[in-house]
DOBA-195377 format. One line per 4 residues: number of its first residue (from 1); their letters; for each residue y, z, x of C-alpha. Coordinates in Angstrom, 1 decimal. Each point is the difference from the previous one (the first is absolute). Layout:
N
NUM> A> Y/Z/X ~ ...
***
This chain:
447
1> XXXX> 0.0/0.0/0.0 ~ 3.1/-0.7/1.3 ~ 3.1/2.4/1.2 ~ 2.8/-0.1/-2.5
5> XXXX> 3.4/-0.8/1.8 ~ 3.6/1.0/-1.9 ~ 2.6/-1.9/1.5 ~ 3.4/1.2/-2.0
9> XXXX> 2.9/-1.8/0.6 ~ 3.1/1.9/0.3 ~ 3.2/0.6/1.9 ~ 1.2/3.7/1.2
13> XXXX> 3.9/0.0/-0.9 ~ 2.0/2.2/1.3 ~ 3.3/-0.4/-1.7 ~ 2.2/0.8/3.0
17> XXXX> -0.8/1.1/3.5 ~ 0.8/-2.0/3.1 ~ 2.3/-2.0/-1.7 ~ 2.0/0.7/-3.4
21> XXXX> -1.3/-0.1/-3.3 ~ 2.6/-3.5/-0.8 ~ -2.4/-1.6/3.1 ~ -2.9/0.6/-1.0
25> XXXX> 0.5/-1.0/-3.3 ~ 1.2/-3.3/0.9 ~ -3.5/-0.2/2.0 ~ -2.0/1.6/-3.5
29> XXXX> 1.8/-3.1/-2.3 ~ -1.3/-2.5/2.4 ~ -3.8/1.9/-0.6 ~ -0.1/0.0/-3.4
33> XXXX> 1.7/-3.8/-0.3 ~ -3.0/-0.8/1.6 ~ -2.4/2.0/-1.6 ~ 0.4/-0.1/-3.7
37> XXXX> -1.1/-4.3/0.2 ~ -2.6/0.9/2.1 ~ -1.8/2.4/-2.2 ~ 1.3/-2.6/-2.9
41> XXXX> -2.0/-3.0/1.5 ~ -2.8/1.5/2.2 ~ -2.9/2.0/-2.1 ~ -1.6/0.8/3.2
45> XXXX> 3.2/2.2/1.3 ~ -1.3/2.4/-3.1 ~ 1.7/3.3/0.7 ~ 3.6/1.3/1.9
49> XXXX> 0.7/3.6/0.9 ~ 3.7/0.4/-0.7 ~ -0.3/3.4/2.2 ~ -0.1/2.1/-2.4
53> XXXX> 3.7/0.6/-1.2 ~ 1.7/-1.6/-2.5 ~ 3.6/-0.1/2.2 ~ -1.5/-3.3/1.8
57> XXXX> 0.4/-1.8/-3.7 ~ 3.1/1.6/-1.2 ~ 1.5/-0.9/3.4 ~ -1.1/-3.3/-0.3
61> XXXX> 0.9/-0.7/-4.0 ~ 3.8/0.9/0.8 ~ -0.1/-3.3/1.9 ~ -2.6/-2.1/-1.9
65> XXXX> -0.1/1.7/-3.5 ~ -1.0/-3.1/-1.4 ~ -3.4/0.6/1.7 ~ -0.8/3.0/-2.2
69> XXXX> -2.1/-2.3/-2.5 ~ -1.8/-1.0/3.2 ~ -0.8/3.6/1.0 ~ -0.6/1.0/-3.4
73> XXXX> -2.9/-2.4/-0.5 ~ -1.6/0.5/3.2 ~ 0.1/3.7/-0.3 ~ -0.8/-0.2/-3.6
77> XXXX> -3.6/-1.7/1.6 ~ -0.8/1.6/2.6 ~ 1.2/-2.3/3.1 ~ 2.6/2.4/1.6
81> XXXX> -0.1/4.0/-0.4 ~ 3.1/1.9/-1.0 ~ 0.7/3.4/1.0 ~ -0.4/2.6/-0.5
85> XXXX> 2.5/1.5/2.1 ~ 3.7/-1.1/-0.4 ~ 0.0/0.5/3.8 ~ -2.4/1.1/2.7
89> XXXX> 1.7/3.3/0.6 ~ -0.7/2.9/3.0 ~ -1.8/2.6/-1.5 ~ 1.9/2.6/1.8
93> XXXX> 3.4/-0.9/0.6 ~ 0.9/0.3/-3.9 ~ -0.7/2.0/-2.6 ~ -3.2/0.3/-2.7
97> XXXX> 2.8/-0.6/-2.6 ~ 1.1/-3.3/1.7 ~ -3.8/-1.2/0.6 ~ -0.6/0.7/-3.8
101> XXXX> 3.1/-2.2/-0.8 ~ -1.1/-2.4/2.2 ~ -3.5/-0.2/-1.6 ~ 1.6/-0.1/-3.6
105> XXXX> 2.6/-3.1/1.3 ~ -2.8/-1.9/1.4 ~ -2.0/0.4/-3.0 ~ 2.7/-1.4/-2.6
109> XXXX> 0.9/-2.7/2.1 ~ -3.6/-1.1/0.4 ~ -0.7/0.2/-3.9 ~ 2.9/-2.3/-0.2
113> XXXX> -1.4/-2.6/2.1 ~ -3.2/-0.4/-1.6 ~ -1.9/3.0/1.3 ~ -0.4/2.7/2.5
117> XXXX> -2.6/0.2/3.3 ~ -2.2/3.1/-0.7 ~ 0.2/1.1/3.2 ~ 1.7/2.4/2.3
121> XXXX> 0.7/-2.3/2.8 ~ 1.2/2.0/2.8 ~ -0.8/-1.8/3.3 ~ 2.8/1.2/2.8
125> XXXX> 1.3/2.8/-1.8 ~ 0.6/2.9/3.0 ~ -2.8/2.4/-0.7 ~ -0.5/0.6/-4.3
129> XXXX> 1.1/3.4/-1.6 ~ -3.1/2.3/-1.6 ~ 0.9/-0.8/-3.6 ~ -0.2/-3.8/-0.2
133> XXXX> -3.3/-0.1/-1.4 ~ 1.8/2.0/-3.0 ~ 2.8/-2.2/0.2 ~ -1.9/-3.1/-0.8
137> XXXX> -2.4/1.5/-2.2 ~ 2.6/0.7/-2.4 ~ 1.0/-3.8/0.0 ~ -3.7/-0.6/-0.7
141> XXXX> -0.2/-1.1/3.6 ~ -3.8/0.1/1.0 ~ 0.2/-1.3/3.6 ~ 2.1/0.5/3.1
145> XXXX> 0.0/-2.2/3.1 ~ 1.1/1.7/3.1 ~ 0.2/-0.8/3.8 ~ 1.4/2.7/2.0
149> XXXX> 0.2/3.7/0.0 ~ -4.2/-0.1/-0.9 ~ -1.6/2.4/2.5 ~ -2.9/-0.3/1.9
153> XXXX> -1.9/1.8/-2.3 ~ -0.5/-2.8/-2.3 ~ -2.6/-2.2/1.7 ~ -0.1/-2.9/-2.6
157> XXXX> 2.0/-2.4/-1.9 ~ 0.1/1.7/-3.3 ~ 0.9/3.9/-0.5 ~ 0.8/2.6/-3.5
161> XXXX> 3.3/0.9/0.9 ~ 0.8/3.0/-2.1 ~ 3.0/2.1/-0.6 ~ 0.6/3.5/-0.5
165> XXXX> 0.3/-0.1/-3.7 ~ -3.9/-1.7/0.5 ~ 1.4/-3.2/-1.4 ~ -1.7/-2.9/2.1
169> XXXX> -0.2/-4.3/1.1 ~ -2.2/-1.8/2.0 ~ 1.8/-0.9/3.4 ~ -0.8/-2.9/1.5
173> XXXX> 0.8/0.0/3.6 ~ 1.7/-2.6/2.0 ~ -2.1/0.3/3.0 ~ 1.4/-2.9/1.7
177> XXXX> 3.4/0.3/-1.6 ~ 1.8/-1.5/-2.9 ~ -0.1/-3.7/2.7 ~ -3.7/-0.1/1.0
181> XXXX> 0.1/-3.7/-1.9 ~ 3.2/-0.6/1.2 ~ -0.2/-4.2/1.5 ~ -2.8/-0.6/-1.3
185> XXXX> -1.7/-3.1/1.9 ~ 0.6/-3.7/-1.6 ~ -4.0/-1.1/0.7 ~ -3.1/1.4/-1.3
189> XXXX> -1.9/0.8/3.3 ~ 2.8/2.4/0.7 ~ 0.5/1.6/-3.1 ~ -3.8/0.9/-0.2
193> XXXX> -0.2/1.7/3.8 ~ 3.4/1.9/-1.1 ~ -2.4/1.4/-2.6 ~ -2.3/0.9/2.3
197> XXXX> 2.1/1.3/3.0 ~ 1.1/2.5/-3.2 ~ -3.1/1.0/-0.9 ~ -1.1/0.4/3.0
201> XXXX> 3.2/2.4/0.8 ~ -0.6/2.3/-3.2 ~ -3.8/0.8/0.5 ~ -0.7/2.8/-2.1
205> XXXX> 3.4/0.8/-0.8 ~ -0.5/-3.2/-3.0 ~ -0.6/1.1/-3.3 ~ 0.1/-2.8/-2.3
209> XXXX> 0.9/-3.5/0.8 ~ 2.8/-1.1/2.9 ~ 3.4/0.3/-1.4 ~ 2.5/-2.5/1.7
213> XXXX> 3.7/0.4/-0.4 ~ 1.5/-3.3/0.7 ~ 3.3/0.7/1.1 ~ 2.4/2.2/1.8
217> XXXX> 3.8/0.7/0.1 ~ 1.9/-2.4/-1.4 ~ -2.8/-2.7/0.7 ~ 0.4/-3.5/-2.3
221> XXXX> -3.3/-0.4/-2.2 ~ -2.8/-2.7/1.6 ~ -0.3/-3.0/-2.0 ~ -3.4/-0.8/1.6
225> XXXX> -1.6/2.8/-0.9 ~ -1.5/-0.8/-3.1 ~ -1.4/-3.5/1.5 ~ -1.6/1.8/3.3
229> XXXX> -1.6/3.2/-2.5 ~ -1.9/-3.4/-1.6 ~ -0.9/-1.5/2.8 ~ -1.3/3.4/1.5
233> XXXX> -2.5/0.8/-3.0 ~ -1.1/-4.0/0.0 ~ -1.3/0.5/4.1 ~ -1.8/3.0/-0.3
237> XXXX> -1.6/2.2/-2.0 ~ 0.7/3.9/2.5 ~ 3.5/0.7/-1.7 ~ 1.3/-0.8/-3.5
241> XXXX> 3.8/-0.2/0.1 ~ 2.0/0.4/-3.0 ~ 4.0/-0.5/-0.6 ~ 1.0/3.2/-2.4
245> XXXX> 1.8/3.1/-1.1 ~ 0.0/3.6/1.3 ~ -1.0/0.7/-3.6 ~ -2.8/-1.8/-0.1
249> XXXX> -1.3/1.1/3.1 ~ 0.0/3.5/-0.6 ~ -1.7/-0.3/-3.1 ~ -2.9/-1.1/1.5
253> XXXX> -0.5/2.7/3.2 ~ -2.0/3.1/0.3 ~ 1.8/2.7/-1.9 ~ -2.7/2.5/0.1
257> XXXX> -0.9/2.9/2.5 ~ 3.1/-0.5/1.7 ~ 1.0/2.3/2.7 ~ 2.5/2.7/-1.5
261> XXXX> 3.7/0.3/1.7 ~ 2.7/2.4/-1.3 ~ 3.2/0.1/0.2 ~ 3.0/-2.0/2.8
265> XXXX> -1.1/-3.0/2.6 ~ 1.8/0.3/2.6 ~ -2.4/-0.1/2.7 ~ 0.9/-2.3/3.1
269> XXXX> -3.4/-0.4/0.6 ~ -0.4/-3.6/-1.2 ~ 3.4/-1.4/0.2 ~ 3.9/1.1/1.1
273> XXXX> 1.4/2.4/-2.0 ~ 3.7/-0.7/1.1 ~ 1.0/3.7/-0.3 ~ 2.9/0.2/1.6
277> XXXX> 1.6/-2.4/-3.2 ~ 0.0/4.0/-1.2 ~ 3.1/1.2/2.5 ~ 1.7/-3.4/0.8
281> XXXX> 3.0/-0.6/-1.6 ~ 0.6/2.7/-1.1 ~ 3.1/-0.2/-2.2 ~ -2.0/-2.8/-2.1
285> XXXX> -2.7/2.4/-1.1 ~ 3.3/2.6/-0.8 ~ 1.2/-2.5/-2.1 ~ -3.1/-0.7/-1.7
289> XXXX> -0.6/3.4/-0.8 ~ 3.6/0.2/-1.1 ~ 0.1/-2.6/-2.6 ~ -3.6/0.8/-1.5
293> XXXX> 1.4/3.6/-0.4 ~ 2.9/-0.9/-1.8 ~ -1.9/-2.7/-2.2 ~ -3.2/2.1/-0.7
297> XXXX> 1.5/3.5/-0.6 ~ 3.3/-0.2/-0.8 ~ 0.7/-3.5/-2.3 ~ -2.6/-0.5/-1.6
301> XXXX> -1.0/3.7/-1.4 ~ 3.6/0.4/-0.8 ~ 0.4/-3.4/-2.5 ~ -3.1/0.9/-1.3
305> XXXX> 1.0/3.6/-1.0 ~ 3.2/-0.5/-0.6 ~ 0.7/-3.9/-2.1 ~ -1.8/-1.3/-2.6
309> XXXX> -2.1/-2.8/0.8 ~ 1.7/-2.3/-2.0 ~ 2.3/0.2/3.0 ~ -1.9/0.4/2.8
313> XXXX> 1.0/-2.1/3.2 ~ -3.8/-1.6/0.5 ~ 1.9/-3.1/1.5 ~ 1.8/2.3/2.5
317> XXXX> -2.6/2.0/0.8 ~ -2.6/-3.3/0.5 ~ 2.7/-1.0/2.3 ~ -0.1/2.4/2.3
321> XXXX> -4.0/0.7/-0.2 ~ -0.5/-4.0/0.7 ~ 2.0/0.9/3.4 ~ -1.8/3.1/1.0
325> XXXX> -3.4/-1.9/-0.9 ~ 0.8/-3.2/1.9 ~ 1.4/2.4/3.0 ~ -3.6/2.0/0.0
329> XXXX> -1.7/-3.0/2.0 ~ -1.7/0.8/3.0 ~ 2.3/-1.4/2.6 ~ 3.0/1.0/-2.4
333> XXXX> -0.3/3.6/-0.6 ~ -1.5/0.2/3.7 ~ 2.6/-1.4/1.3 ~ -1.6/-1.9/2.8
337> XXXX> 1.5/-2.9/-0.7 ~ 3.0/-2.2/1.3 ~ 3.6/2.0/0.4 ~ 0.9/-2.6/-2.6
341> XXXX> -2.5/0.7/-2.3 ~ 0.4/4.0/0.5 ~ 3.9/-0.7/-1.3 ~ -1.4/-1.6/-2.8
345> XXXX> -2.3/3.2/-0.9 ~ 2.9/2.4/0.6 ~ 2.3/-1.7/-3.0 ~ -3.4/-0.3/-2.4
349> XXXX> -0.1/3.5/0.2 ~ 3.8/0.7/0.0 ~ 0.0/-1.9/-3.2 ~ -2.3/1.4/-1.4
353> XXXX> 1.3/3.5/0.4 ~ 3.2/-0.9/-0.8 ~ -1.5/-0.9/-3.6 ~ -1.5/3.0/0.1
357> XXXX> 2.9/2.0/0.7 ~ 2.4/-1.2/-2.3 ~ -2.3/0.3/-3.3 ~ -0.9/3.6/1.2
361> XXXX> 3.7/0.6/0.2 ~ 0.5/-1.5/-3.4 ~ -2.1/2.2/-1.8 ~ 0.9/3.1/1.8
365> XXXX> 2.1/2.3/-1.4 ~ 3.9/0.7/0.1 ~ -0.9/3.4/2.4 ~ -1.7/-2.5/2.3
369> XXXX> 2.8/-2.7/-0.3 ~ 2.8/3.0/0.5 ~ -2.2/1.1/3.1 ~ 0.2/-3.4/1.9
373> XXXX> 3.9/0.4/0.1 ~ 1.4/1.4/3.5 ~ 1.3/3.1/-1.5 ~ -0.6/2.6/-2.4
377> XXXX> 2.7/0.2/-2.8 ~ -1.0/2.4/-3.1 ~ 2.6/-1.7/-2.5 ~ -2.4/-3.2/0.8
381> XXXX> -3.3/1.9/-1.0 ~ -1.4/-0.3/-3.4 ~ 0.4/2.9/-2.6 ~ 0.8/2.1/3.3
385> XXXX> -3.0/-0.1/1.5 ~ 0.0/1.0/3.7 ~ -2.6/-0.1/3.0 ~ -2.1/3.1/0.8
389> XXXX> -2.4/1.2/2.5 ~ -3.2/0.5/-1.4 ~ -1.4/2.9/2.4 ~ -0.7/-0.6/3.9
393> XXXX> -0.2/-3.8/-0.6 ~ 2.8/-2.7/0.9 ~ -1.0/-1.9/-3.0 ~ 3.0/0.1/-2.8
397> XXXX> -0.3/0.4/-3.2 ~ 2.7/-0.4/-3.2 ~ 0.8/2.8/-2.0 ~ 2.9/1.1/-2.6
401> XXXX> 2.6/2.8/0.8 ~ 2.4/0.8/2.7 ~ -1.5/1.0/3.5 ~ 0.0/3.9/0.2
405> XXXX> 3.2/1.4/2.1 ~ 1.3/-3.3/0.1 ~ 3.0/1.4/-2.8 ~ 0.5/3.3/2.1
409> XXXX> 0.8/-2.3/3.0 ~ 1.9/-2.0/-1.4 ~ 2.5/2.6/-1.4 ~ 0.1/1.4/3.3
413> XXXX> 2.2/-2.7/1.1 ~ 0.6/-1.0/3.6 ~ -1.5/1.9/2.9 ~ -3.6/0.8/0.6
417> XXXX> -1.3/-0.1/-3.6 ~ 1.8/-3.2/-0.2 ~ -1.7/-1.0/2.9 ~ -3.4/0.7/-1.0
421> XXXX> -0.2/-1.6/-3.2 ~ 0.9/-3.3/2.0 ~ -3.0/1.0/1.8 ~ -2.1/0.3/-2.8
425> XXXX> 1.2/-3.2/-1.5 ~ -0.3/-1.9/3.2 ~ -3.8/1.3/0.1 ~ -0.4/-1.0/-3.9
429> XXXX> 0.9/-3.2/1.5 ~ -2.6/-0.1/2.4 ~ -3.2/0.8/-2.1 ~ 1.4/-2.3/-2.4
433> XXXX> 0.0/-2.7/2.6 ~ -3.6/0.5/1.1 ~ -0.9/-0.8/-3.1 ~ -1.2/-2.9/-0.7
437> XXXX> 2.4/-1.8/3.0 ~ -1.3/-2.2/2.1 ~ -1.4/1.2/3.9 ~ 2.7/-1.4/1.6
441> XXXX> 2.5/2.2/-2.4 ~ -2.6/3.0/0.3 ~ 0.3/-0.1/3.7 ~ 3.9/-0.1/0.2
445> XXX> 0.1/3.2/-2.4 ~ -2.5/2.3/1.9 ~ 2.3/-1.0/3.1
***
């Protein structure tokens, strides 16, 4: 009987990285120009892997959206896989909010183009966080395809990755990377001992049949494939190669008596880890953290507890989400890219704080819009509400009524009692500037 052979066609796309995002799209137009005929007029090019995130198309429709109806078909039968990511993200250079988002993008946008891949494709992500199994799991998500952070424990091309809730997929493992089919040869002969070689390579480690991922970073698809896979299967009878989907590989491996891993990968024992994309550029992965904070914890619990939903500013909001998402890519949010491209990253996430600033301030209240100003005036407060000290604490806090022996101070007139209620003012002044101020402003009044 012969070996089974899954050649998958595909293209890893990083959005920007050595050069900027505008670049590479020019280069990612130019792909898909070409591709969409080809998989139009050759049956035997059966399947493209769009990498796994839906950005690659939406990038793409803003210059050819008259090609939707073209993407639409093909995804609506099966020739090119969509999603399910909006991006291929780092798993630990943003937060689980912004991964969920990400996974919820990805999955709308791929329902709108005919249908979504079932699989967690995550081929060069920088190590994978302990709950992804959950993650995908509650998108329905069965299967996961990973490359590196898989430790030497796992001995084979198929694992149970499990998380800590016990939620689990079957990993696949990229043994040979997410490019092992990358140049695929243009004659038979070749093609069949590159099967072999493989093999050969893998020994025990093979469970299954040989998974070849044709393609590699920013690689243009092979229009000969489909011809030489024919032409292979015609000369011999060792190897059986066949042009498909991730899906429909998976669906026919070994699923059974797996071998068990829990929780992260991030083992460098198969592949480089890149872990020092964890302390470089610092001030990007500040900024990050800066707009996610302001987005996740501050808008967006405050217009949902405080506006009706009638008036709720999704559009806004999607904004600035669409631009922490896009900014989670691997050599985005780990900033070990071009200077060019980091300057790009840096005013994503400026926006998107800025979004998130100005709705939080909008739905704060008049204490918090009165505590913003650069000095405290009581005829300005509300209903004569004026700061306190709540205990041992510098928070501040807004009460009603005057400040105890303010009024005996201020009848004393000048002099030292006159004096010390400027004091006492002045140090109003300063808890009510650590409030909710920004560092910069915290550090100038502790100084």
């Amino acid at each position: 009987m012969p070996q089974n052979v899954a050649i998958v066609p595909h293209t890893h796309w990083d959005r920007e990285w050595y050069s900027p995002f505008q670049t590479f799209r020019l280069r990612l137009v130019r792909l898909l120009d070409d591709l969409l005929p080809m998989l139009e007029a050759d049956e035997s090019y059966a399947h493209f892997h769009l990498d796994g995130q839906t950005a690659v198309v939406d990038d793409y429709l803003e210059v050819r959206p008259d090609a939707e109806a073209a993407i639409r078909s093909l995804a609506e039968a099966g020739r090119i896989a969509v999603g399910p990511w909006m991006i291929l993200m780092d798993e630990f250079m943003v937060s689980g909010e912004t991964m969920l988002r990400n996974l919820q993008l990805g999955l709308a946008a791929a329902g709108r183009l005919g249908g979504t891949s079932e699989v967690g494709y995550l081929p060069d992500m920088f190590g994978h966080i302990a709950q992804m199994p959950q993650m995908l799991q509650l998108a329905g998500i069965d299967h996961a395809v990973v490359w590196r952070g898989v430790p030497a424990a796992v001995e084979q091309t198929a694992f149970r990755w499990i998380a800590p809730d016990g939620s689990s997929v079957r990993a696949e493992f990229l043994a040979g990377s997410y490019s092992n089919g990358r140049d695929m040869p243009r004659d038979a002969p070749s093609l069949i001992a590159r099967a072999r070689d493989y093999n050969a390579s893998l020994g025990r480690a093979r469970l299954g049949d040989l998974l070849f991922m044709n393609g590699t970073d920013h690689q243009l698809p092979q229009p000969w494939l489909g011809s030489v896979v024919a032409d292979a299967n015609a000369i011999q009878d060792e190897y059986r190669f066949t042009v498909t989907s991730l899906a429909e590989y998976l669906t026919t491996q070994p699923s059974d008596g797996l071998f068990e891993w829990t929780g992260e990968l991030r083992s460098g024992a198969r592949s480089n880890l890149l872990m020092g994309v964890a302390s470089n550029r610092v001030d990007v992965h500040r900024l990050c953290a800066s707009a996610e904070r302001s987005i996740e914890r501050r808008a967006e619990p405050l217009q949902a507890l405080l506006i009706p939903a009638n008036r709720y500013p999704g559009a806004l909001l999607d904004i600035a989400w669409r631009k922490l998402v896009l900014n989670s890519a691997h050599d985005s949010s780990c900033a070990c890219s071009a200077d060019e491209v980091v300057e790009q990253v840096r005013v994503r996430y400026a926006e998107a704080r800025q979004i998130g600033d100005g709705l939080a301030r909008e739905r704060c209240t008049p204490w918090h819009r009165q505590s913003t100003r650069p000095r405290v005036d009581d005829r300005r407060q509300p209903d004569g509400a004026r700061p306190w000290r709540a205990g041992r604490s510098d928070r501040t806090r807004v009460g009603s009524g005057p400040l105890r022996g303010v009024r005996r101070h201020a009848e004393a007139g000048p002099g030292r009692f006159g004096e010390r209620r400027r004091g006492m003012v002045h140090r109003c002044e300063r808890r009510r500037l650590l409030l909710g101020s920004r560092p910069g402003e915290r550090d100038r009044v502790r100084r």
